[in-house]
N, C-alpha and C positions, 0 to 999 in steps of 0.2 A: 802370687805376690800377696804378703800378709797388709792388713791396713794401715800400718804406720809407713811402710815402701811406698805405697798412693798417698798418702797423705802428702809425705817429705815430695813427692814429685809435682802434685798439685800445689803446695804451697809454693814452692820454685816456680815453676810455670806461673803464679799469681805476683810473686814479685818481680817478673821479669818484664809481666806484660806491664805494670806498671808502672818501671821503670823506665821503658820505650812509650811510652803516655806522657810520664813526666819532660822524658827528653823533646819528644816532639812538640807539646805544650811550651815549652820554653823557647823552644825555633820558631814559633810562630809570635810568641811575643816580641821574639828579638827582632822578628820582621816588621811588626807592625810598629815598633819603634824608630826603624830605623827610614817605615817609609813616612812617616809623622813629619810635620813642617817644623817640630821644636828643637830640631838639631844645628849647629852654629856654623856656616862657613867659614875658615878663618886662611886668610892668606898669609903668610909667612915668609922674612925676605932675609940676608945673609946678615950672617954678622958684619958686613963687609960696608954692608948699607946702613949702619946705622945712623952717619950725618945727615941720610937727606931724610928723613919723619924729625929731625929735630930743628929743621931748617924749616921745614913746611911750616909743623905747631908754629914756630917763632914767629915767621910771617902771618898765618892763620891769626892770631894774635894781634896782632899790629895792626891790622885788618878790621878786627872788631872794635880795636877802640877810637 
């Protein structure tokens, strides 16, 4: 094998492994985001329901003053 054939296969092999570096670095961010308390719960209810949150506020309302 002349030096440019080792070359061209060590540089490959250098952007490969750094490439599975980069991927896994970024899977491990994703986790430690995702295990993080700043993430929002949010409950979600049908279109179907939308009188009764406008009902509640109205009362809720009524309530404070």
């Amino acid at each position: 094998m002349n030096q440019k054939t080792k070359s061209l296969i060590y540089f490959s092999c250098f952007v490969l492994a750094s490439f599975f570096y980069y991927i896994m670095e970024q899977q491990d961010e994703f986790q430690e985001q995702f295990q993080s308390k700043t993430y929002v719960e949010a409950d979600f209810q049908d279109a179907d329901d939308l009188e009764e949150p406008l009902e509640d506020f109205n009362n809720l309302e009524e309530d404070q003053k």
